[in-house]
N, C-alpha and C positions, 0 to 999 in steps of 0.2 A: 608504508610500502611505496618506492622511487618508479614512476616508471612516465616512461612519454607519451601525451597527451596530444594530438596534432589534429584530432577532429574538430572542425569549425562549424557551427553553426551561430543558428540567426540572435538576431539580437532584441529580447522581449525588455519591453519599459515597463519599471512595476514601481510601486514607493512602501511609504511605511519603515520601519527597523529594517523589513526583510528588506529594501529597496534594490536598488544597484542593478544593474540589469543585462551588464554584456559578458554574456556567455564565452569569457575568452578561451584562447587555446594555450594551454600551460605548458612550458618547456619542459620542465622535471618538476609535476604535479600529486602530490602525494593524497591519495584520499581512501577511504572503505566505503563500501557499497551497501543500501536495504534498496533489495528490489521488490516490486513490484506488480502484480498481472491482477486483473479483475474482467470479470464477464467475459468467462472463457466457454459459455454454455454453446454458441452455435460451432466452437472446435469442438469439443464435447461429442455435439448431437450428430456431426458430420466430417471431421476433420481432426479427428485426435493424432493423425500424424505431426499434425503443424502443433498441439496443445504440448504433446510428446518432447517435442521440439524445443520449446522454451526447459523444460525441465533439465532437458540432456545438456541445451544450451551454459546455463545457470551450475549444473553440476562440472563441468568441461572447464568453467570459466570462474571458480570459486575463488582459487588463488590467484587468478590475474585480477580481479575487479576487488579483491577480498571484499567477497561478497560474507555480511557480518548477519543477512536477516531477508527472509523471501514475508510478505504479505499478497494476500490475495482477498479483496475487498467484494467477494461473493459473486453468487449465480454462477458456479461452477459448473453445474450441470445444466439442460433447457427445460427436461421433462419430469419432473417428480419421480411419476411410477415408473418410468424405463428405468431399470436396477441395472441394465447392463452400462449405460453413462455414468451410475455410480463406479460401477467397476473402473470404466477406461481411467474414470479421474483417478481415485484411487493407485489405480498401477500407473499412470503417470505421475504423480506426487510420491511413488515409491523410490523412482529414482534419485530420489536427494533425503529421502528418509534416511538418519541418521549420521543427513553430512552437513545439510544448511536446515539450521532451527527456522519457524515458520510457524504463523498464524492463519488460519482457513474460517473465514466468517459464513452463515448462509446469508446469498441474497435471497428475495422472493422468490425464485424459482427453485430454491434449497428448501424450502418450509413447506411444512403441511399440516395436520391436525400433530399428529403424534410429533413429527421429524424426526420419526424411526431411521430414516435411510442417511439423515447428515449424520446424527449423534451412530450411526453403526459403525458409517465409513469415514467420519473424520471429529467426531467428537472424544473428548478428554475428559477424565476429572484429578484435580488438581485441587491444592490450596490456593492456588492463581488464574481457578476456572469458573465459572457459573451458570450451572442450568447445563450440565451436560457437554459443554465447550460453546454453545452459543455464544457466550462470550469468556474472554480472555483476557489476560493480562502476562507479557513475558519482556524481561530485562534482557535487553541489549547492551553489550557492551562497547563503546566509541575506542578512542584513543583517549582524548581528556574527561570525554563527554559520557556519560551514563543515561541512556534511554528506556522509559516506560513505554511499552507499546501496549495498547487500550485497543481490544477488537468486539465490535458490538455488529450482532444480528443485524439485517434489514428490520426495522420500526422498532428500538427496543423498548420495552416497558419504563414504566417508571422504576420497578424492583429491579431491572437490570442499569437503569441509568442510576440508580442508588449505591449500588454494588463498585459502578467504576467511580463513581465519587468517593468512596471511599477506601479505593486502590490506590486515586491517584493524592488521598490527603497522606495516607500514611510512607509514600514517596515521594517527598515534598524538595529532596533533591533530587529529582530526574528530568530532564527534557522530556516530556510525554506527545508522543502523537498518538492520537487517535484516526482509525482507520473503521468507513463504517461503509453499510452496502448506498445508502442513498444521507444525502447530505445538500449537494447542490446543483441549480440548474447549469444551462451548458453557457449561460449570460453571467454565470457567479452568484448570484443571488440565492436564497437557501431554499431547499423544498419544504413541504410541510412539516415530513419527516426531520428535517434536519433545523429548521428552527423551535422543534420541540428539544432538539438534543442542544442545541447552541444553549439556549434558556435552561436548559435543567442540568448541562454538563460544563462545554465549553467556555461559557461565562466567569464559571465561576472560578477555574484556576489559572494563577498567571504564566503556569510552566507550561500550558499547553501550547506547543507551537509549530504543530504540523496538523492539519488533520486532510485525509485521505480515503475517494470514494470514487462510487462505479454507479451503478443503476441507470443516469440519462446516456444516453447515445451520442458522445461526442468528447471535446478536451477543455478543461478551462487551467489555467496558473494563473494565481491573484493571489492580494492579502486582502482578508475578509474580518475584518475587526481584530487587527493584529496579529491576525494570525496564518500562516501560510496555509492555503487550503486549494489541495487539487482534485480535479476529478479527471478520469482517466476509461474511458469505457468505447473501443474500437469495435465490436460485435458487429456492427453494421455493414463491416468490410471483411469480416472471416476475417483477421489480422490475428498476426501471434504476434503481439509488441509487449516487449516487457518494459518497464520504467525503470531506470536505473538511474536512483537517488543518492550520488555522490557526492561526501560529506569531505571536504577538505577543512579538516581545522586549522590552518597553520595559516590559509587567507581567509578564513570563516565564511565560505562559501557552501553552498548546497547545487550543483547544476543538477537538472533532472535530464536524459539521457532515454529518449524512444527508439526501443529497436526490435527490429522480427527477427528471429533466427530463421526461421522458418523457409524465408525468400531473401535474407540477407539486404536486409534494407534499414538504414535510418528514417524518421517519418521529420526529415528536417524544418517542418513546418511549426511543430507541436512541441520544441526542448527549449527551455529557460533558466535561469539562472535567478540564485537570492543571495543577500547578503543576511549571514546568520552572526553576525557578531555578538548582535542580543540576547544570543543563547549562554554565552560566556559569562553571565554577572554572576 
């Protein structure tokens, strides 16, 4: 899809395959869009007009951005027992039910003994589900590119980290990102959580080449042993920012794109750019 690109932002220095760094602005730039949102619990708990927002946004905007995949990288809601923030979320995720496919992970504030309330109001079962949709597994489709998208709980088991090892062996041609509720610190470095998954998950396959998370309070873009890994968690500002993860094959780029519908804001500090050529062998 042909259309003009004239937003400028800043310009992030990163290396590695992904390297390359200046987020240009493209005359007739052609790209598809996976958005984005993670730790939307304090919209949720107080602000579901702004959480509302993004979804209306995202549904308004499908065919301008061809938006191809919505992820949401947990803590949806802030309070377990409040049923009524399952609902809000719920009736906001309805408005794109059945127009943009989507992955819903829980964070910590999703889990409980049972997780009666996630597996009521956004769990699945599938042959590409496990454990009730705690985790997932759903194909995307690029232009040349065909994408595994890998969604795992907040801390998952070693049975759930077993399960996506062997989603992503028997897709052996897919670009897989993995999208998880905690993963890494706001310095890049991994959490505990997320160095148990690098070592039992991400290590092991060479296709994995995005992985994507929420849980610390803040933003980081970097490559982290090859691999493009971002965290993305605005809570601390009540922010409706969505990440819009715009994949142009044609310059094998990926720019990542912050924006609130909500107050109509770019967050121009926090958008960068990678080179994915390496996606292409």
């Amino acid at each position: 899809m042909k259309r003009v690109f004239v937003y400028l932002v800043i310009t992030v220095l990163l290396w590695g395959c992904a390297s390359d760094s200046e987020l240009v602005a493209f005359d007739s730039a052609s790209y598809y869009t996976i958005a984005w949102i993670s730790d939307t619990q304090n919209l949720v708990d107080h602000n579901n007009d702004a959480f509302e927002s993004m979804m209306i946004y995202l549904k308004n905007n499908q065919q301008k951005e061809d938006i191809r995949f919505l992820i949401h990288t947990g803590d949806v809601i802030n309070i377990y027992s409040v049923e009524s923030q399952w609902q809000n979320a719920r009736k906001a995720f309805d408005i794109i039910e059945g127009k943009i496919d989507h992955s819903i992970i829980a964070g910590n504030h999703d889990l409980a003994n049972d997780n009666k309330y996630f597996i009521e109001y956004f769990g699945k079962q599938d042959n590409m589900t496990y454990d009730n949709g705690l985790a997932s597994a759903d194909i995307v489709e690029g232009d040349k590119l065909e994408y595994l998208i890998i969604s795992l709980s907040y801390d998952p088991s070693d049975e759930m980290l077993t399960w996506a090892n062997k989603m992503i062996m028997d897709h052996p041609d897919k670009i897989v990102i993995v999208n998880t509720h905690s993963y890494l610190n706001i310095d890049g470095s991994l959490t505990a959580i997320g160095e148990n998954i690098y070592q039992k998950l991400i290590s092991k396959h060479d296709n994995i080449r995005l992985v994507l998370c929420g849980h610390i309070h803040g933003i980081y873009s970097g490559i982290n042993n090859d691999v493009i890994s971002l965290l993305c968690d605005y809570q601390q500002d009540d922010s409706a920012y969505i990440r819009l993860l715009r994949i142009d094959e044609d310059s094998k780029r990926l720019d990542v794109i912050s924006y609130d519908p909500f107050v109509n804001k770019y967050d121009e500090t926090n958008n960068s750019s990678f080179d994915i050529s390496c996606w292409f062998k």
